[in-house]
Residue, then its C-alpha position, 0 to 999 in steps of 0.5 A: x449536543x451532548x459530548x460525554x461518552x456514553x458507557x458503551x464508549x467507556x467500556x470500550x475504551x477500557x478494553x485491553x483488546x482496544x488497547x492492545x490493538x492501538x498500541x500495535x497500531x502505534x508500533x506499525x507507525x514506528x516501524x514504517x517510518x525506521x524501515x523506510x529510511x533504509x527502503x528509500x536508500x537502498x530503492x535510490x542507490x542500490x536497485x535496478x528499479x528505472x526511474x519512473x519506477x522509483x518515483x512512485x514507488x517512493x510516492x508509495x512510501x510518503x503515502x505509507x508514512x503519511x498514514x502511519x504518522x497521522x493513524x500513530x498520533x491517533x492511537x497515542x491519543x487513545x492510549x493515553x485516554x486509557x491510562x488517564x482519563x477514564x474519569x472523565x467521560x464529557x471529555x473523552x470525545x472528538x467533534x466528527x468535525x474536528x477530525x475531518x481533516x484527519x480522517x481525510x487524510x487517511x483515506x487519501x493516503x490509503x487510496x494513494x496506496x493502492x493507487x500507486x500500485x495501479x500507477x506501477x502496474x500501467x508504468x510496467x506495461x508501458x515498459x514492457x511494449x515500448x522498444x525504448x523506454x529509458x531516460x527522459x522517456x521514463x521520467x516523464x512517464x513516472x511523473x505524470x502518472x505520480x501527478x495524476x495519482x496524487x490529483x485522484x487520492x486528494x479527492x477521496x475524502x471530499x467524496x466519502x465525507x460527500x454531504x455529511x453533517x459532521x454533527x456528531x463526536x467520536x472517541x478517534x478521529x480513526x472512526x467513520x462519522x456516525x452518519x457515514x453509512x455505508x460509503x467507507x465500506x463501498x469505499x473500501x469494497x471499491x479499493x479490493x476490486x481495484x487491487x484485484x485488477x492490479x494483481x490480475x495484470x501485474x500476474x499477466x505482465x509477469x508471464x508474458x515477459x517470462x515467455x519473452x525472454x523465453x524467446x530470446x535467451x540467446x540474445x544476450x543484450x535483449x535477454x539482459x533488458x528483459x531480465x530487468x522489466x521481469x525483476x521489476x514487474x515480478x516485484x510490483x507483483x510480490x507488492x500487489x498481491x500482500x496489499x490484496x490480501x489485507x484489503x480483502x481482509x479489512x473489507x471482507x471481516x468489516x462486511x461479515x461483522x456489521x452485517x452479524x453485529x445484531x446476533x452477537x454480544x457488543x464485546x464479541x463485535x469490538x474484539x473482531x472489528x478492531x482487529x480488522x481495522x488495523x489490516x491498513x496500518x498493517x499494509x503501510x507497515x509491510x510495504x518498506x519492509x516488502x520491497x527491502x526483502x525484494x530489492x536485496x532477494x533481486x540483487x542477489x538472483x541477478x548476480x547468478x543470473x549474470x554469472x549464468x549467462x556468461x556461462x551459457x555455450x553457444x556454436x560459433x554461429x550463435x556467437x557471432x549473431x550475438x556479437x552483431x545484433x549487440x553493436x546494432 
């Protein structure tokens, strides 16, 4: 088998489109590692996140960070093929089976994502209906979901790469074996319907928590607790609906793409197409960056929230049903 670019490949390589978007790539990685580390600080010590929260939501963030390093090393390489080895077409590309590894480590930690957004909405849900969800209680919820999410996302790249020869060579190890077919876009068009029930739920949680405390807004203890299940559910809602929005995007542009691909000239479809294959870069990037906004934009609400409350007039009766449902 035969393992030289061919001049299709050469002539993407050269693109400076192809270049430009790897090394936006390579900056989306920098930028999501740097922006996590002030993510997990302020997400350990300064949210009002409960602790089955913040254990997958830092899952999210190793899966984001994994993605990142191993897409990074990809768009190095490809970069540094632009500069210095355009001359050198029969070593340009990488064995399907070489890059297996890799680009099962992508789809894992890209279904890893969107999984821990499930994860988070089913741990909201639990939060909101159960009376006593605190301690033990929630750190036993939040690590046995995080088990199971790790468990489901390992297995993702076993069923894409599913019976496939790997006979093939590829520029990245970012690119779908030749002989993939249509199951990355099935995987992918899987991923949106998934992430469309998250944002569905999570927009439900959130309106019903609202009419809850609705309902309690005298009840000063209740109204308090309540407040931090809206907060948290209200965030996993801001998370779910920009990680919908890419993933529509990627699956939505790549489908339009291949199924137009024999109407319009090669160059037209590369300079599109590569632009929509770095929506999932995109989505690790603003994941930190999203819950920083949210945990800062949360404790400042809550500070006037707090200083609402304790401004809220009340008749002596209100008063003292208050005081006695609080030492209950």
């Amino acid at each position: 088998m035969s393992t030289c670019a061919t001049q299709y490949d050469l002539d993407r390589l050269a693109s400076w489109n192809f270049l430009i978007s790897q090394s936006v790539d390579l900056a989306t990685s920098f930028i999501t590692i740097i922006s996590s580390v002030f993510a997990i600080k302020l997400l350990v010590c300064k949210s009002i996140f409960q602790n089955s929260t913040k254990i997958l939501l830092l899952l999210n963030l190793w899966y984001a960070n994994l993605h990142q390093v191993i897409y990074g090393m990809e768009a190095a390489i490809v970069i540094y093929k632009h500069f210095y080895m355009q001359d050198k077409p029969c070593s340009l590309l990488q064995l399907e089976s070489d890059c297996a590894p890799y680009q099962k480590t992508l789809l894992g930690s890209a279904s890893g994502m969107i999984l821990c957004q499930t994860g988070l909405i089913l741990e909201r849900s639990i939060a909101t209906f159960l009376p006593d969800y605190k301690g033990k209680t929630s750190l036993i919820t939040g690590t046995s979901i995080a088990i199971i999410i790790f468990a489901m996302s390992s297995q993702t790249g076993q069923v894409v790469y599913w019976d496939n020869p790997l006979s093939g060579a590829v520029l990245a190890c970012f690119v779908f074996p030749k002989q993939s077919g249509s199951r990355p876009l099935n995987y992918f068009f899987v991923c949106t319907v998934v992430a469309l029930l998250n944002l569905t739920v999570a927009i439900v949680l959130k309106r019903y928590n609202k009419k809850l405390e609705y309902q309690i807004r005298f009840k000063i203890s209740a109204r308090f607790h309540t407040r931090e299940v809206i907060e948290s559910t209200g965030t996993i809602c801001f998370l779910t609906f920009s990680q919908f929005l890419l993933i529509f995007i990627y699956s939505f542009g790549v489908s339009i793409m291949k199924s137009i691909r024999s109407s319009i000239a090669a160059e037209t479809y590369h300079f599109w197409v590569i632009w929509f294959y770095s929506s999932i870069p995109f989505l690790a990037m603003l994941f930190p960056l999203l819950l920083i906004y949210r945990i800062r934009a949360t404790r400042s609400k809550r500070a006037q929230r707090l200083i609402g409350i304790s401004n809220t007039k009340q008749t002596q009766e209100d008063h003292i049903n208050q005081i006695n449902s609080m030492w209950k």
